[in-house]
N, C-alpha and C positions, 0 to 999 in steps of 0.2 A: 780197650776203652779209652776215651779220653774225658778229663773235667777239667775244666775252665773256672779259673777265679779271675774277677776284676773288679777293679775301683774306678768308679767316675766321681770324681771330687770327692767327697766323705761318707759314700757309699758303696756299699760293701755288699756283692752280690755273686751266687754260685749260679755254674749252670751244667748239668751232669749231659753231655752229649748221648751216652746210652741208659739214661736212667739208673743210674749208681749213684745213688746217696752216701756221699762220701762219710756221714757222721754214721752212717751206721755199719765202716769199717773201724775193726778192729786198732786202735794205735800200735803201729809196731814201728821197731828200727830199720832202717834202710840205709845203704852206703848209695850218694846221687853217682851216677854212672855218664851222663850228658847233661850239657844243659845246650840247646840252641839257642840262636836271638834271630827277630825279623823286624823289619823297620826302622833298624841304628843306620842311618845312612852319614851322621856326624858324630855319633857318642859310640866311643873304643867297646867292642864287643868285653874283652876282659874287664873294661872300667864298670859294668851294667851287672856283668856276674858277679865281680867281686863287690860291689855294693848290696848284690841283693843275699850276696851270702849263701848261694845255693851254687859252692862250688863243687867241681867232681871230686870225690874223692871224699866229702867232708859227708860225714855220717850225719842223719836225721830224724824227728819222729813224724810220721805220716800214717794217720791224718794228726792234722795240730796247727798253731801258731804259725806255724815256718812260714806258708805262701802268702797269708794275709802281713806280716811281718815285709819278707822280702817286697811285698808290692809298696809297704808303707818308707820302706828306706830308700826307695827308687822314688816314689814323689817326695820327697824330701831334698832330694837332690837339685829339685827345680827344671830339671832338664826335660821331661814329657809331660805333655797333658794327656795323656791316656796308657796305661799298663794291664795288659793280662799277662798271665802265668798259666796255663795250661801242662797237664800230667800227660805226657807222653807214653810212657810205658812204665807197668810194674811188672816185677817178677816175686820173688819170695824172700831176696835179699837186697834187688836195688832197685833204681825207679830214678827216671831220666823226665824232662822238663824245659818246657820251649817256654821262652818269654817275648814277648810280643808288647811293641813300645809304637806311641805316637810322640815324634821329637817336638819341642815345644820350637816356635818359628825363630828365627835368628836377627839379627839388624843387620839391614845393608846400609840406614843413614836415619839420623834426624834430623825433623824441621825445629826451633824453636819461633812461635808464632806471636803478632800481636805485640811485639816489645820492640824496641830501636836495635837500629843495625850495632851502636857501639856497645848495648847493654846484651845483643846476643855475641859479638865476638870476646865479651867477657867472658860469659859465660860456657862459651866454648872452650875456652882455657880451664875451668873449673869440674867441667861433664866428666866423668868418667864413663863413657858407651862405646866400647871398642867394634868395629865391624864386624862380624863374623860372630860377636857373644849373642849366648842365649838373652833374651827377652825374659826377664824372670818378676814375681815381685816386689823381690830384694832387691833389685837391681833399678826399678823404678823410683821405689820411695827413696832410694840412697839419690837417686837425680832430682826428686822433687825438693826435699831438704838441701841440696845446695843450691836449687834456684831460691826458694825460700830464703832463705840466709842469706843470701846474695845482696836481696832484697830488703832485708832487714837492715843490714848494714847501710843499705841508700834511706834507712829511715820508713821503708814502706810497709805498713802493716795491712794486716787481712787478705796476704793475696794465695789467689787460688789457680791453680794448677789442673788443668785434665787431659788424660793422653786417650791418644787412640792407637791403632794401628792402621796402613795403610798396605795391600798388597804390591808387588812389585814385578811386573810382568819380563815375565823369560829369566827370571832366577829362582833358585833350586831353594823353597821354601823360605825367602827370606822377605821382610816387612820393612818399611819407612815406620818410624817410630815417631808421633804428631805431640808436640809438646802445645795445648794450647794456656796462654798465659795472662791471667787480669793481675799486674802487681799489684793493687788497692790501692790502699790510702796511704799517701805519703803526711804525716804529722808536721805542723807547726808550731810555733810557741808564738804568740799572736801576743802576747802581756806575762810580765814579772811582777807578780806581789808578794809583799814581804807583811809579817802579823807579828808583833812581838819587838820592833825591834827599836829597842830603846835606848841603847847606846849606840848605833849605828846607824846614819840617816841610808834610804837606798839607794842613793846615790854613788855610795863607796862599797856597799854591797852588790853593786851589778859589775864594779870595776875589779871586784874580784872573784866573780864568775865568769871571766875571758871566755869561755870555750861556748857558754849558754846565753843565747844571744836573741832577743826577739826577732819576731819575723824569719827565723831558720827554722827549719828543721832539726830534730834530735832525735838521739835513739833510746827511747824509754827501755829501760831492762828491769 
């Protein structure tokens, strides 16, 4: 017999190939005897077992926790968008286990769009998107935040940020990463008023604000 468990984003579903309902095995111990992998074509077979913790050798209770668990510590890793787990074989002491992974696509390059040539070779200085990395999205927002910032520091506030992917013909699952980019609004100080100030005409007051200057830009924090 074989049963398949899989997760598609936060969903959590069984599918018993020969009609064996797995909840209405008994929970007993097993020693895992195999584990296979299919689909790692870039993620280390031992790096995939020893995450999901269904190593050989290492005792377990079945039916339980274990395969819904091992599928939850493998999407966590950021590294596939899709995991099953299927039971390959049981006996009366161990019980072997194929995992079956869809790798999440890689970068081969990004555009940053819609901004000037000097303020994307800044920011190229800044990216951290190494060729070859997983597409994750930890790995996006830590890019969207330092163009943000970047931005901020130019004084630009409300800007917005959306990526896309882009496929890349005749390479081995790997995407153009599309940064499209509205810096927004860049802030002025158009006028200095002062309320209050009785001993000190504004005069001598703006002379010693040197750095806040009308008609500039500043960066409100």
């Amino acid at each position: 017999f074989t049963i398949i468990f899989s997760f598609t984003s936060v969903h959590i579903f069984a599918q018993d190939i020969e009609l064996t309902d797995p909840t209405s095995l008994t929970p007993s111990e097993y020693e895992i005897i195999d584990v296979t992998l299919e689909g790692n074509e870039q993620t280390r077979a031992q790096f995939i077992i020893n995450s999901s913790l269904l190593v050989p050798g290492n005792s377990i209770v079945y039916p339980g926790d274990i395969v819904n668990q091992a599928i939850t510590r493998l999407y966590r890793s950021g590294l596939f968008s899709d995991i099953k787990i299927y039971v390959t074989e049981r006996t009366a002491t161990g019980i072997s286990f194929k995992i079956e992974v869809e790798e999440q696509p890689r970068i081969l390059d990004y555009e940053l769009k819609n901004i000037k040539r000097s303020e994307r070779n800044d920011l190229e200085e800044l990216l951290i998107l190494t060729p070859g990395s997983v597409i994750t999205d930890a790995a996006i927002g830590q890019a969207k935040n330092t163009i943000r910032r970047f931005y901020k520091n130019k004084g630009y506030w409300y800007t917005s940020i959306e990526t896309r992917t882009v496929p890349v013909e005749d390479t081995d699952n790997r995407v153009r990463l599309i940064f499209d980019i509205d810096r927004g609004e860049q802030l002025e100080i158009k006028d200095i008023v002062f309320e209050g100030n009785e001993e000190f005409s504004d005069r001598k007051l703006r002379r010693k604000m040197k750095p806040l200057k009308e008609d500039a830009w500043w960066k409100i924090f």
